[in-house]
C-alpha positions in Angstrom: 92.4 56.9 150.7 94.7 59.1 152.5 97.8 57.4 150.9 96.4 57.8 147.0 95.9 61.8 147.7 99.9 61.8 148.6 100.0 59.9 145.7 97.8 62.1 143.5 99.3 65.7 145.1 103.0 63.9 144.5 102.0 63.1 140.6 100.5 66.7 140.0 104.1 68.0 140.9 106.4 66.3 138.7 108.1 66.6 135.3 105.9 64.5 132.5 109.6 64.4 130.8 112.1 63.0 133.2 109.0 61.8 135.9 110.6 63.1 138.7 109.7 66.3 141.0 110.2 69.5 139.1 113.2 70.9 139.3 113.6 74.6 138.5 110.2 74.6 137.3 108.5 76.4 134.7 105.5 76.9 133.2 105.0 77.6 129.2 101.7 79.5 127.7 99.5 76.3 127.5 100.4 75.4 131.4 101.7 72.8 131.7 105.0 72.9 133.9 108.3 71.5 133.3 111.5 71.4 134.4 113.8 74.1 133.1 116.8 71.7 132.0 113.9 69.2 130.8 111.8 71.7 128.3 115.0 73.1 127.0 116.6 70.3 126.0 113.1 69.1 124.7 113.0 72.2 122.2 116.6 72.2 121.8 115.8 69.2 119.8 112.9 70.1 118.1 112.3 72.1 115.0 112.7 75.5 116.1 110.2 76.6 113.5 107.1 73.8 115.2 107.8 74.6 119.1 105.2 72.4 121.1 104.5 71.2 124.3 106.0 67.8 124.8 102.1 66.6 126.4 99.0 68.3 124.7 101.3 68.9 121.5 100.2 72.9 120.9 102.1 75.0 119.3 104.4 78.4 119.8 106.2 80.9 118.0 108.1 82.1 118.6 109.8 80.1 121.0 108.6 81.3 124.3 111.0 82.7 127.0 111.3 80.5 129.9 110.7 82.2 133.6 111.3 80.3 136.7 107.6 79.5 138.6 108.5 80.4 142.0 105.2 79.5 143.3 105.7 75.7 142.5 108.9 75.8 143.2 108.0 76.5 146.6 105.9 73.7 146.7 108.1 71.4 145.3 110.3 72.2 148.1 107.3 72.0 150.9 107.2 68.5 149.5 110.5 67.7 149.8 110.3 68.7 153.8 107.1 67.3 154.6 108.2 63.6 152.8 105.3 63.5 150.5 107.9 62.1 148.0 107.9 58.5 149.1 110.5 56.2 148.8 110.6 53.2 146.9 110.8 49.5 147.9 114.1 48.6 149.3 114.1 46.1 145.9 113.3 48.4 143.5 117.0 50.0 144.6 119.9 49.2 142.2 122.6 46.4 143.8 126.3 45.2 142.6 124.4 42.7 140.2 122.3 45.3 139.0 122.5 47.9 135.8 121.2 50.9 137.4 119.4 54.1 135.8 121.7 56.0 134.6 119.3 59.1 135.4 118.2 58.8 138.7 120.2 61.0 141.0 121.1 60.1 144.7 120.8 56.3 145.4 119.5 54.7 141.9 116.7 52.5 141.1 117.4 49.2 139.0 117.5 49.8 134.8 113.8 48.7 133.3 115.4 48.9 129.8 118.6 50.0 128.0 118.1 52.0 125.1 120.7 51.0 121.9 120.7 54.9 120.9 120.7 56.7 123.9 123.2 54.2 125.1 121.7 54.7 128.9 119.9 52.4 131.0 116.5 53.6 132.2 114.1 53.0 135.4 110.3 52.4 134.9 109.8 56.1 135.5 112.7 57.3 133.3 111.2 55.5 130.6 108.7 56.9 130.1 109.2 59.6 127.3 110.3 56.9 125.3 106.7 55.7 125.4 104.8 58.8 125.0 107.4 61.2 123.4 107.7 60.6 119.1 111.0 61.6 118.9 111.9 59.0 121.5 109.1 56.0 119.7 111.6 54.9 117.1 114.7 54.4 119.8 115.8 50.6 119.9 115.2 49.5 123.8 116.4 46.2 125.0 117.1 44.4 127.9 118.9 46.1 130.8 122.5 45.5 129.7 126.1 47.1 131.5 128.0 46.2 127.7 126.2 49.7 126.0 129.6 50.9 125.8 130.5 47.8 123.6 127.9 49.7 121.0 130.0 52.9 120.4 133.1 52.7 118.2 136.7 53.2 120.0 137.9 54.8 116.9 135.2 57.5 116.1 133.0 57.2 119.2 130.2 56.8 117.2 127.1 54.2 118.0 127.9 50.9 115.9 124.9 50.8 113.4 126.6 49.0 110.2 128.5 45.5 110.2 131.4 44.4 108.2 130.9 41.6 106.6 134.5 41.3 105.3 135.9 41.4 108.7 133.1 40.0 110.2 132.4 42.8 113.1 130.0 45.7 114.0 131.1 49.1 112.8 130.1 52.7 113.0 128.9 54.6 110.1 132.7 56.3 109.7 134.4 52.8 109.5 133.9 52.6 105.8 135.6 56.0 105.2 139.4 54.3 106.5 140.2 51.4 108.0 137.2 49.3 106.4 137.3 51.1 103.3 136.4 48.9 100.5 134.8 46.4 102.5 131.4 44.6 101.9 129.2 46.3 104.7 125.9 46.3 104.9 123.5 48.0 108.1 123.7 45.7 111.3 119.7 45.9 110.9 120.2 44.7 107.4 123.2 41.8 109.0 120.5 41.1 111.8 118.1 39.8 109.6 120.4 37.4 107.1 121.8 36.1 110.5 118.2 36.1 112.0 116.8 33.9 109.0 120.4 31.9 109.4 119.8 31.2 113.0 115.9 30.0 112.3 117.1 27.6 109.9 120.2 26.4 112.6 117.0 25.8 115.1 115.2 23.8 112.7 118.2 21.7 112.7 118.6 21.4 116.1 115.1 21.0 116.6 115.4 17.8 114.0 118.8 16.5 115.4 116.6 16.7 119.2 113.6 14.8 117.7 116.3 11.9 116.3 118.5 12.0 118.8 114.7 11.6 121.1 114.4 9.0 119.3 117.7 7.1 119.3 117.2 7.4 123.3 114.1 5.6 122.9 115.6 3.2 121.2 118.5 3.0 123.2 116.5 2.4 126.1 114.7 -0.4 124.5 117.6 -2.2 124.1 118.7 -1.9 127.2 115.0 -3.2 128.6 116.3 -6.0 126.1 119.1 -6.6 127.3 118.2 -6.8 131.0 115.4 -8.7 130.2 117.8 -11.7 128.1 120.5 -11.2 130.7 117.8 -12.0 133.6 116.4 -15.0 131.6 120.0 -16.3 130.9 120.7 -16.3 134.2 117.8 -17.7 135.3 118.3 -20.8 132.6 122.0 -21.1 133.4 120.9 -21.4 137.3 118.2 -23.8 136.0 120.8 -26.1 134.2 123.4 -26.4 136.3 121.1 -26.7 139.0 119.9 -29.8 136.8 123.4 -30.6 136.5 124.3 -30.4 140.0 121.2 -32.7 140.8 122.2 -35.2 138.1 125.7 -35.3 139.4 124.5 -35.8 143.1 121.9 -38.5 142.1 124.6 -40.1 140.4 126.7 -39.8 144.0 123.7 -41.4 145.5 123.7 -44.2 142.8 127.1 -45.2 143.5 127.1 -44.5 146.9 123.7 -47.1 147.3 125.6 -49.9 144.7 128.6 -49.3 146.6 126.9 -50.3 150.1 124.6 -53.0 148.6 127.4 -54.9 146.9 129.5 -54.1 150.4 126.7 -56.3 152.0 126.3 -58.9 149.9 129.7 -59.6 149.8 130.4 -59.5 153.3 127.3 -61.6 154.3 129.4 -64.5 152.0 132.3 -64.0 153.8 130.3 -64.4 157.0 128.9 -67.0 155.7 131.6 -69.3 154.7 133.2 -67.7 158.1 130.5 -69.5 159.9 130.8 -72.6 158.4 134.7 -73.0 159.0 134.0 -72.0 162.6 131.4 -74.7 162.8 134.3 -77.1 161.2 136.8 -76.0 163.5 134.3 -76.5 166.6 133.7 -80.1 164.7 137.3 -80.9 164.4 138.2 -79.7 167.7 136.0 -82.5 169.1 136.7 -85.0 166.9 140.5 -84.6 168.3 139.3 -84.9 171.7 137.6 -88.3 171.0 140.7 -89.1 169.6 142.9 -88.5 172.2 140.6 -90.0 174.4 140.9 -93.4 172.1 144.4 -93.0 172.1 144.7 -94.0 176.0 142.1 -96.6 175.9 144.1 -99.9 177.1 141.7 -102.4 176.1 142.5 -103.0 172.5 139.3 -104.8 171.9 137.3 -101.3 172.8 139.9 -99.6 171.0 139.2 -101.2 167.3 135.7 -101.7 168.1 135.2 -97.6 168.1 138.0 -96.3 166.2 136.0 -96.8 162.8 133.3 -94.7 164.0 135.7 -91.9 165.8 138.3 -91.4 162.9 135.5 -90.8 160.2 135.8 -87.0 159.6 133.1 -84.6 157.5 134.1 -83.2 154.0 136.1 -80.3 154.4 134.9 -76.9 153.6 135.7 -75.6 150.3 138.0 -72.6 150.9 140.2 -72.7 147.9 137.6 -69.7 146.6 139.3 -67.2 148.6 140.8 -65.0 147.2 142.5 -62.1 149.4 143.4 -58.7 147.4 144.8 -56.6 149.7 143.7 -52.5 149.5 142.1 -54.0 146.1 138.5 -54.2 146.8 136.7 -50.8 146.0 139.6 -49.0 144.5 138.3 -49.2 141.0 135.1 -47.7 141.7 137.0 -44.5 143.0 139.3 -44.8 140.1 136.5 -45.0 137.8 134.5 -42.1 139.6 138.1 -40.2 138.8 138.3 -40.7 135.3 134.8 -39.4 135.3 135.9 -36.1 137.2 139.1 -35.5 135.1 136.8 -36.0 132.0 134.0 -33.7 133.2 136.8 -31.0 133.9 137.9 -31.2 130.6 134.7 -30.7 129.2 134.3 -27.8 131.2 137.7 -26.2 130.7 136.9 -26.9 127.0 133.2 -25.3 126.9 133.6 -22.9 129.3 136.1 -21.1 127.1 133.4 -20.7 125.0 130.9 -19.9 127.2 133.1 -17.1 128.6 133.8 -15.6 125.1 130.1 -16.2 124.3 129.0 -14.3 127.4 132.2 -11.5 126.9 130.9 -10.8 122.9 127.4 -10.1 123.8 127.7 -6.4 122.5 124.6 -3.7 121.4 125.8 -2.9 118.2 126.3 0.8 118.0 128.6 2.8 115.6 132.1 2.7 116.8 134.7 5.2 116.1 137.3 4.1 113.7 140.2 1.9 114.8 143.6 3.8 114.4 146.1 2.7 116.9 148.1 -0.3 117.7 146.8 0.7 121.2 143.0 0.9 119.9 143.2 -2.7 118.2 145.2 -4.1 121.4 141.8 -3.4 123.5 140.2 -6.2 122.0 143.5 -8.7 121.8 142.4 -12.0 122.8 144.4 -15.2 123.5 144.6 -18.1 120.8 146.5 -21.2 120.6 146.4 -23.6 117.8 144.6 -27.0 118.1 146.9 -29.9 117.6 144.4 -32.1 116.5 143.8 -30.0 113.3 147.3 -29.9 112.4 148.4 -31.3 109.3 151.3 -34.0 109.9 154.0 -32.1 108.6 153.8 -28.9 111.4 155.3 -29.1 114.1 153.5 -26.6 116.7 155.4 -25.3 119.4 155.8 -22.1 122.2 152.5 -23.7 124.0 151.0 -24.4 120.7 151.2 -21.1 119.9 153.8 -21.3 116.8 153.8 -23.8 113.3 156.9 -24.6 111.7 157.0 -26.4 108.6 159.6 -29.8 108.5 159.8 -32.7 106.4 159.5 -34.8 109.8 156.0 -36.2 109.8 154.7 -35.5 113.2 153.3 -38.4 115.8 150.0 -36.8 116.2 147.3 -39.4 116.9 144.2 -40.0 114.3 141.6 -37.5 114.2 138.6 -37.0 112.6 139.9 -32.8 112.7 142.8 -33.3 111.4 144.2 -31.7 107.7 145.3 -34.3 106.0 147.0 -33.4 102.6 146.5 -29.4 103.1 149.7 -27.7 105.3 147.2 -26.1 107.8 145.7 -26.0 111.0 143.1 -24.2 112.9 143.0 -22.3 116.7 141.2 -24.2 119.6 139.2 -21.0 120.4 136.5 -19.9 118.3 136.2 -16.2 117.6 132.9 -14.1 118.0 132.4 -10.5 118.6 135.1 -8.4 118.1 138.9 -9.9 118.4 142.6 -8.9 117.4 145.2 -10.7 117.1 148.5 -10.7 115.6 151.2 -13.4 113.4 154.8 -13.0 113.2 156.2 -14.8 110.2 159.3 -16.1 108.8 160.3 -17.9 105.9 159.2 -17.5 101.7 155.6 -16.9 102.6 152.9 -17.9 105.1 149.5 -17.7 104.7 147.1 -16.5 107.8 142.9 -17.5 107.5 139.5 -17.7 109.5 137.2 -20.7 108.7 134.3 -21.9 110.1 134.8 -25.1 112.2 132.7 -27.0 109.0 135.3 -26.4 106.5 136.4 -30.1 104.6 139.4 -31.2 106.1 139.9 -34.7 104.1 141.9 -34.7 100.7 143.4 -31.8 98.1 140.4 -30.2 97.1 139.2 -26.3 97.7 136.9 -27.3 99.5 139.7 -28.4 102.2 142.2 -24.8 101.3 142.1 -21.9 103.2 140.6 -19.1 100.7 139.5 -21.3 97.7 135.7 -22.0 99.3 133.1 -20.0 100.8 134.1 -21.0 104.0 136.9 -19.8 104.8 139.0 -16.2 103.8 142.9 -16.1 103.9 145.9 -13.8 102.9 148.8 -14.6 101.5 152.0 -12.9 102.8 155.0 -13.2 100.4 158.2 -11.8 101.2 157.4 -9.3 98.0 153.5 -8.5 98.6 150.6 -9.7 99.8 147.2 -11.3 98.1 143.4 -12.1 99.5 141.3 -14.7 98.8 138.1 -16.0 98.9 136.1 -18.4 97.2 139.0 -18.7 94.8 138.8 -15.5 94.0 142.0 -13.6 94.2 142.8 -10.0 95.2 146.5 -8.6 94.6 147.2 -6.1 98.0 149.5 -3.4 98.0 150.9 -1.9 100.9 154.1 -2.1 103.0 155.7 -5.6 104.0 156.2 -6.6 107.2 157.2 -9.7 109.3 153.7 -9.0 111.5 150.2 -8.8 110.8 147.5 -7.6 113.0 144.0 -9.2 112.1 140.8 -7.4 113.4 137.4 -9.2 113.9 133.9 -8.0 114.8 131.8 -10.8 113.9 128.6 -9.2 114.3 129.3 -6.0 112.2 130.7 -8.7 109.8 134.2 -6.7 109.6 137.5 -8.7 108.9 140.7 -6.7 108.2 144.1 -7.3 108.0 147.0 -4.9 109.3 150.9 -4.3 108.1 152.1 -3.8 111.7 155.6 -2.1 112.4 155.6 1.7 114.1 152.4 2.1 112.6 149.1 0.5 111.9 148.6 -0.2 107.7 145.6 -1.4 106.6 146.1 -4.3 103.5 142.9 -5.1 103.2 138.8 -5.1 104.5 136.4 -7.9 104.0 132.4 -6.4 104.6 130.2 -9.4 105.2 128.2 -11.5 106.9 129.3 -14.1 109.0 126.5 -17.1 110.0 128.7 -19.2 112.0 131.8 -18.9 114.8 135.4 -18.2 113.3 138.8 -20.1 114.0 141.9 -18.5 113.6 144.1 -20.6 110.8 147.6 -20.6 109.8 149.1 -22.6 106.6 152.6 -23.2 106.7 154.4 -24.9 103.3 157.6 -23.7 102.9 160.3 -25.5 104.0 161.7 -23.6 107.2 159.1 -21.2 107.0 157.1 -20.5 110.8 154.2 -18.7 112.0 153.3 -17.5 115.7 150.4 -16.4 117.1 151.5 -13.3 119.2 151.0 -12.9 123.2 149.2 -9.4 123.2 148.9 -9.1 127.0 
C-alpha cells in the first residue's frame, strides 16, 4: 500500500501533457498545473480566440498570463531528492537495437510508437496526448521505426504526403510545383489504397498458388509412396525369380552331378566285371600251363597220350574285343555340353539384361520438364546404340562395331533370319529405346533416311507395311542433300530448316515426344512428332544410294 501512495503522490505531480514531473510549473485559473514550456506550446497552437485547458476543456479569454507556482515547484524538487520518482525497469530502457523516445531526457526509454506527422518516436508515457489531446487524435502512429527521416522530402523538407505515380515515388506537397510538375500524382493515402486493394488481390493469388502447389505436394508425395512401394515389390519379385533361377540352375547341378556318378558306377562295375573274369582266365591259364609243363617231362609216353587229351583242352576265351579305350574321352562331353549351356545362358543374359537395365534406368515420374535447348541438354540423355545384323537388308554392309551402314552392290553373307529386311534397304538397332533417349546420325551420300519402329513392323517383301514411314508403325525422315521430309503412315510432311550432315533425334517415350534436330554449332529443330507410343522403339537406318553411309554417333 505504501508503494501505490508513492505512486499516487508521484502522479499528482506531473504534467497531463508530456507525463513527466512538472517542470517550471504553473497553474492556470481552472487549476490544473502544467509545465510552463508544455501549456505554451499547447496554446501556441490553439486558436487564440477558444483558449482551454488541455484536460477539463474550460475556457479563457483572454489568454491568461502564466506565473511560475513556486509552491509546487518546491515540491517537485523535494521529490526529486527524496527518490519518490522511481525508475523504470532496466528493459523498459532504450538499447543499440532500440528506437528510443525522442522526448525523454537523460537515459531514454524504448519508442511505444512513431508518429508519421510528428516524425518522433514516443514512450508509453509520451504518448499519451496523442490519446487524449484532439489536436493530436488524427496524427498517423505506427510502429516504432528509425527510417521517420525517410518521410520528409530532401528537397523542401516537407513530410511526404502525396505519391508520384509517374515516377513511381513518395513526394511532398511542393514536388508538384518543380521537378514533378506535370506528373500524375495523387495523395499517398489515396496511392495506399489502389496499392492496398492491389496487394489483397496479389494475396488471393498466392493464397491460390499455396492451396495448388499444397496440393501438387500431396500428390507428389503419393507418387513417391508409389513408387517405393513398386520399387520394394520389384525387388522383392526380382529376388524371388532369380532366386527361382538360381534353384533351378543348382537342381540342374544336382541332376547332372547324380547322372554323372550313377552312370560312373555302372560303367565301372562292367569294367570290374569283365576285369574279374579275365583274372579268373588268367588264374585258369596259368594252371593249365603248369599241368603242361608238368606233362611235358613225363617220360613214359604211354601216361603222356593217355592224359594229354584231358590237359590241353582249354575254356572259351573271354570276349574282350568290346573294349574300347578312349583316352581323356570319357566325361568330356558332358562338361562340354554343360558349357555350351553356360555360354548360351550368358548370352541371354547379356542380351536381356540390356533391356532390363534400360527398363529399370527409364522408370521416370513424369513431371513437366524444362525445354531442351542445348547440345549439352540433349547429350544428358545420349545412350549407346548399335545396329542389329540380323535385321539388315543383304545389301548393307555394317561396320565401326556395327555402328555404321553403307550401301554396296555386294550382297552380304549374313545367315537366314526370320529378322531380316529382305527387299527394303534397312535395318533396325539391337537396343530398344524407352523413356527418354538421344542420339545422333552422321550421313553421307544423295540421301539417307533415319526411323523408329516397333520391333512388329513386316519385314518380308516390298510393301508399306515393310518401309520405314509408309505404316503406322514406324516414323522416318528423309534427309536429302537439298531438304528434309517426314513421314508417317504414308503421309508426307515437307521440313524446312538448315541442312546438315548430322542429326540429333530426341525420345521420351512416355511423354510420347519424338524430334528431330539439324545439329552443327547449334541445335535446329526440323520437326516434332506428339503421340502416343504403345510399344518399345528401335532406332532404324535405310541406306539406298549407292555409296551413301549412315553412323550412329558415340555420344560419350
Amino acid at each position: 500500500m505504501a508503494q501505490k501512495g508513492v505512486q499516487l503522490d508521484q502522479e499528482a505531480f506531473c504534467c497531463s501533457i508530456c507525463l513527466d514531473l512538472l517542470k517550471d510549473p504553473v497553474t492556470i485559473p481552472c487549476g490544473h498545473s502544467y509545465c510552463m514550456s508544455c501549456i505554451k506550446g499547447f496554446w501556441d497552437g490553439e486558436d487564440q480566440r477558444k483558449i482551454c485547458c488541455p484536460q477539463c476543456r474550460q475556457t479563457f479569454a483572454p489568454r491568461p498570463v502564466l506565473g511560475k507556482n513556486t509552491m509546487l515547484a518546491v515540491l517537485v524538487e523535494q521529490l526529486k531528492k527524496t527518490a519518490l520518482h522511481a525508475a523504470p525497469a532496466d528493459h523498459c530502457y532504450a538499447g543499440p537495437e532500440d528506437v528510443a523516445c525522442d522526448v525523454c531526457t537523460g537515459r531514454k526509454l524504448k519508442a511505444f510508437k512513431s508518429c508519421l506527422q510528428c516524425l518522433i518516436s514516443y514512450c508509453e508515457n509520451h504518448l499519451q496526448p496523442h490519446y487524449t489531446v484532439g489536436q493530436f487524435k488524427k496524427h498517423k502512429l505506427v510502429d516504432p521505426s528509425k527510417k521517420l527521416q525517410e518521410n520528409i522530402c530532401s528537397r523542401h523538407d516537407e513530410v511526404m504526403k502525396m505519391f508520384c505515380r509517374t515516377d513511381q515515388q513518395s513526394i511532398c506537397y511542393l514536388c508538384p510545383v518543380d521537378e514533378h510538375k506535370g506528373h500524375d500524382t495523387v495523395s499517398a493515402a489515396a496511392e495506399r489504397t489502389e496499392r492496398q486493394r492491389e496487394l489483397e488481390v496479389s494475396r488471393l493469388n498466392i493464397q491460390q498458388r499455396i492451396q495448388d502447389r499444397e496440393k501438387d505436394v500431396k500428390l507428389l508425395q503419393q507418387e513417391v509412396e508409389a513408387v517405393s512401394r513398386s520399387a520394394d515389390k520389384a525387388v522383392e519379385d526380382s529376388e524371388k525369380t532369380f532366386t527361382q533361377l538360381i534353384r533351378l540352375l543348382q537342381k540342374r547341378s544336382s541332376d547332372v552331378k547324380q547322372q554323372i556318378r550313377s552312370q560312373q558306377e555302372t560303367e565301372v562295375s562292367r569294367v570290374k566285371e569283365l576285369q574279374e573274369k579275365l583274372q579268373q582266365e588268367i588264374t585258369e591259364l596259368k594252371r593249365k600251363d603248369a599241368e603242361l609243363n608238368q606233362l611235358s617231362h613225363t617220360e613214359d609216353h604211354n601216361q603222356f597220350l593217355d592224359n594229354y587229351p584231358s590237359v590241353s583242352q582249354l575254356s572259351e576265351p573271354t570276349d574282350s574285343s568290346s573294349i574300347n579305350i578312349r583316352p581323356l574321352r570319357y566325361f568330356e562331353d558332358v562338361t562340354a555340353a554343360v558349357s555350351e549351356l553356360r555360354d548360351k545362358i550368358q548370352d541371354i543374359l547379356r542380351d536381356k539384361w540390356t533391356n532390363i537395365s534400360l527398363t529399370v534406368t527409364n522408370v521416370d515420374v513424369l513431371l513437366p520438364q524444362p525445354e531442351l535447348k542445348t547440345r549439352a541438354e540433349f547429350l544428358q540423355y545420349s545412350c549407346e546404340i548399335t545396329l542389329d545384323p540380323n535385321t539388315a537388308y543383304t545389301s548393307l554392309l555394317l561396320s565401326e562395331g556395327n555402328r555404321k551402314a553403307t550401301y554396296t552392290s555386294q550382297q552380304q553373307s549374313y545367315s537366314s533370319h526370320t529378322d531380316r529386311f529382305t527387299v527394303w534397304y534397312q535395318v533396325l538397332s539391337r537396343e530398344s529405346l524407352t523413356g527418354r533417349c538421344y542420339w545422333e546420325v552422321e550421313w553421307s551420300g544423295i540421301g539417307i533416311r533415319i526411323a523408329v519402329a516397333y520391333k512388329n513392323i513386316s519385314r518380308v517383301g516390298d510393301s508399306n507395311e515393310c518401309g520405314f514411314g509408309l505404316n503406322d508403325k514406324s516414323w522416318m525422315l528423309i534427309c536429302y542433300t537439298t531438304g528434309y521430309d517426314f513421314y508417317f503412315n504414308n503421309i508426307k510432311t515437307a521440313i524446312s530448316g538448315p541442312r546438315s550432315s548430322r542429326v540429333g533425334v530426341y525420345l521420351d517415350h512416355r511423354a510420347g515426344i519424338l524430334s528431330f534436330y539439324s545439329v552443327s554449332e547449334t541445335m535446329t529443330l526440323l520437326h516434332t512428332v506428339q503421340t502416343t507410343f504403345t510399344q518399345p522403339l528401335y532406332a532404324g537406318l535405310c541406306v539406298y544410294f549407292d555409296g551413301a553411309t549412315a553412323e550412329l554417333c558415340k555420344l560419350k
